[in-house]
C-alpha beads as a LAMMPS data file, in Angstrom:
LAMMPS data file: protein, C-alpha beads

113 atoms
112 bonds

1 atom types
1 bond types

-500.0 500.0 xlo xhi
-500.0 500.0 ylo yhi
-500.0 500.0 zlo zhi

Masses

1 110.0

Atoms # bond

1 1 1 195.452 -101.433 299.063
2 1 1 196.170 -97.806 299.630
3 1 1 194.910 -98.040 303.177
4 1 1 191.571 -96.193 302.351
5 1 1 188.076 -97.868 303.216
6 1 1 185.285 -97.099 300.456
7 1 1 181.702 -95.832 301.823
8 1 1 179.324 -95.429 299.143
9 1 1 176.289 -93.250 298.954
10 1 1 173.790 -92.690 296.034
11 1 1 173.352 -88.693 296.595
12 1 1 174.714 -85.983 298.630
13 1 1 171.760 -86.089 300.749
14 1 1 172.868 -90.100 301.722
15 1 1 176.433 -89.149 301.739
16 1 1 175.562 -86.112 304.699
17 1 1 173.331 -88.812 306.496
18 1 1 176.374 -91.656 306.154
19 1 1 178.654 -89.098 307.564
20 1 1 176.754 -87.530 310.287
21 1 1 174.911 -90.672 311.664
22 1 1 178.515 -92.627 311.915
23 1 1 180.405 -90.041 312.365
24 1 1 182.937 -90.843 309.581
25 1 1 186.372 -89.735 309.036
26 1 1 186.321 -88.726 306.085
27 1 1 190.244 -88.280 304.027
28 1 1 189.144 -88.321 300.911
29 1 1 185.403 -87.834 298.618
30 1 1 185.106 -88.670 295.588
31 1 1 182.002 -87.279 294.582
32 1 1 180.096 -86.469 290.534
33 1 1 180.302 -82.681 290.350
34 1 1 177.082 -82.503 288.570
35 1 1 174.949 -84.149 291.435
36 1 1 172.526 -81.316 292.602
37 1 1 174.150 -79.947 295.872
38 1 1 177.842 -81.396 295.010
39 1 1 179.486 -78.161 295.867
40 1 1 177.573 -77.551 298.461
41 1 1 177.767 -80.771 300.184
42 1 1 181.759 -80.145 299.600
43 1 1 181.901 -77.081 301.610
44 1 1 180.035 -78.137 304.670
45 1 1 182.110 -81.401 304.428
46 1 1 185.387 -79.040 304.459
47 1 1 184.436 -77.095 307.276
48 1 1 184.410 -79.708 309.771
49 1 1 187.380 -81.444 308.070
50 1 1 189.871 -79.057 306.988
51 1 1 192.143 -82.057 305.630
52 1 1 189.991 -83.165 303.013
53 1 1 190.932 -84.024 299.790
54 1 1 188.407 -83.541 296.774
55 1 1 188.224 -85.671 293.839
56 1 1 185.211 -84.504 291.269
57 1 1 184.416 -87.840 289.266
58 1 1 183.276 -86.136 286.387
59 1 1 181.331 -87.486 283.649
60 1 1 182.725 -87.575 279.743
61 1 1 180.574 -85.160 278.652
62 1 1 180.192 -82.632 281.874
63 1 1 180.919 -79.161 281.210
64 1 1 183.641 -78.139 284.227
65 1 1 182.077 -74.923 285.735
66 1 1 184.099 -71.877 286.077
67 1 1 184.792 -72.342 289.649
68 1 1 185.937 -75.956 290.988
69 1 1 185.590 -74.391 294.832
70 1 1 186.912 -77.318 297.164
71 1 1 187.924 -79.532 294.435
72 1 1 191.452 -80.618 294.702
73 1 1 191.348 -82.930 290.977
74 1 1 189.194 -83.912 288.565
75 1 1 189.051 -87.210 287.167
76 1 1 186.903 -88.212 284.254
77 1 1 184.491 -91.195 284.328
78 1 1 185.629 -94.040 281.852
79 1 1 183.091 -94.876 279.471
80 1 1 183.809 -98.559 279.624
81 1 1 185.496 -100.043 282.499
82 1 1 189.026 -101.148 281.607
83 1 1 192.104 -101.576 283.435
84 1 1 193.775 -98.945 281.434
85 1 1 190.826 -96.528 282.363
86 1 1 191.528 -97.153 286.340
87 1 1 195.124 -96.363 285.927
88 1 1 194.487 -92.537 286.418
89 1 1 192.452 -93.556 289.558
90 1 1 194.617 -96.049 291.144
91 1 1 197.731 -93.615 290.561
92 1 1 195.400 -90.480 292.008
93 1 1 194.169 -92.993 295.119
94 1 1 197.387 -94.533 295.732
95 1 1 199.411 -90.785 296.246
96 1 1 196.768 -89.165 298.042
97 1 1 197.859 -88.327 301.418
98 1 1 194.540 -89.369 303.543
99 1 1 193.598 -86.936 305.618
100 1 1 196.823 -84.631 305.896
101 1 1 196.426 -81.453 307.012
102 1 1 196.741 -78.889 303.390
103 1 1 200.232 -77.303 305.215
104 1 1 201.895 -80.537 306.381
105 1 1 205.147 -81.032 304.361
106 1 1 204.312 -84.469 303.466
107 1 1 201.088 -83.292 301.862
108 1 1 201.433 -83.902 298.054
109 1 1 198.967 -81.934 295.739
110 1 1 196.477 -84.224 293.735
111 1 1 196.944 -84.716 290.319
112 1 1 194.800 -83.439 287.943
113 1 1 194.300 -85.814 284.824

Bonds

1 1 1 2
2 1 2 3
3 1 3 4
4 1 4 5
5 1 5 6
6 1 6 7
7 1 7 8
8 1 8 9
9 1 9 10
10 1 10 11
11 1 11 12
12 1 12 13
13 1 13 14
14 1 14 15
15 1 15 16
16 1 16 17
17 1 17 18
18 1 18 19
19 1 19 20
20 1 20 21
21 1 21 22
22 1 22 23
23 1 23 24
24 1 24 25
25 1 25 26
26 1 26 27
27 1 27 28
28 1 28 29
29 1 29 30
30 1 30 31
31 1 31 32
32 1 32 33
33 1 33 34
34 1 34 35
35 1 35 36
36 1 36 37
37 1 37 38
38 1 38 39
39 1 39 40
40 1 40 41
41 1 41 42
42 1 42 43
43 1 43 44
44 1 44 45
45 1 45 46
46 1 46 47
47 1 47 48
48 1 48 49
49 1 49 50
50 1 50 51
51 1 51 52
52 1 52 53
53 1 53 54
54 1 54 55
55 1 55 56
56 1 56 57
57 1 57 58
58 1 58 59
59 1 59 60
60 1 60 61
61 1 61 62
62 1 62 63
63 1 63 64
64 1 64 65
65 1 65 66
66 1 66 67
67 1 67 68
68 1 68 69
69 1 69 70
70 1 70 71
71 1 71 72
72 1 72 73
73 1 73 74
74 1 74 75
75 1 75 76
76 1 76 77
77 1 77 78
78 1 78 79
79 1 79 80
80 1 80 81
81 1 81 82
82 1 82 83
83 1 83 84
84 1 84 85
85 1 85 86
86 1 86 87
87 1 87 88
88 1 88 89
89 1 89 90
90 1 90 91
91 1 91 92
92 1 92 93
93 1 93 94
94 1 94 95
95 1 95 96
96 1 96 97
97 1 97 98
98 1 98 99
99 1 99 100
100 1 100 101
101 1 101 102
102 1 102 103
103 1 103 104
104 1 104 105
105 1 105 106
106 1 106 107
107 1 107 108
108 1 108 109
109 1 109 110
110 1 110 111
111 1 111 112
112 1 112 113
């Protein structure tokens, strides 16, 4: 509904093969920070598109890192699936600016919940 087509991937190893072999355009990833590779897969994903928005879909009990590098918000995982739970992602989804460029005016900064 917020104009944004979902393309899953089970690893950032997929995710790189998904976005190479179809050449995606990709506005925003949502991606599990602790995936082996995560950040790394985020910064090669940045440098070929510099409009990228970050969302780290991280688990209840992850320990955020220090550094966040790349990562414009971080969203926890619900533990159980309720429509209250998706509120933070529908709100995060739904005022995301998809794909626009980090100094355009009508660029809005992610929440961070």
């Amino acid at each position: 509904m917020a104009g944004h087509s979902a393309v899953p991937a089970a690893n950032t190893r997929a995710g790189n093969e998904l976005v190479q072999k179809h050449k995606l355009k990709v506005g925003i990833l949502v991606i599990d920070p602790s995936l082996p590779d995560a950040f790394l897969f985020i910064s090669r994903l940045r440098r070929s598109r510099p409009g990228l928005k970050v969302v780290a879909a991280a688990p209840e009990n992850w320990k955020e890192p220090r550094s966040m590098a790349g990562v414009d918000a971080v969203v926890r995982k619900p533990t159980q699936l309720t429509e209250t739970a998706m509120i933070p992602w529908i709100d995060l989804i739904e005022n995301s600016p998809s794909g626009a460029s980090p100094e355009s005016d009508k660029s809005k900064r992610l929440q961070k919940y």
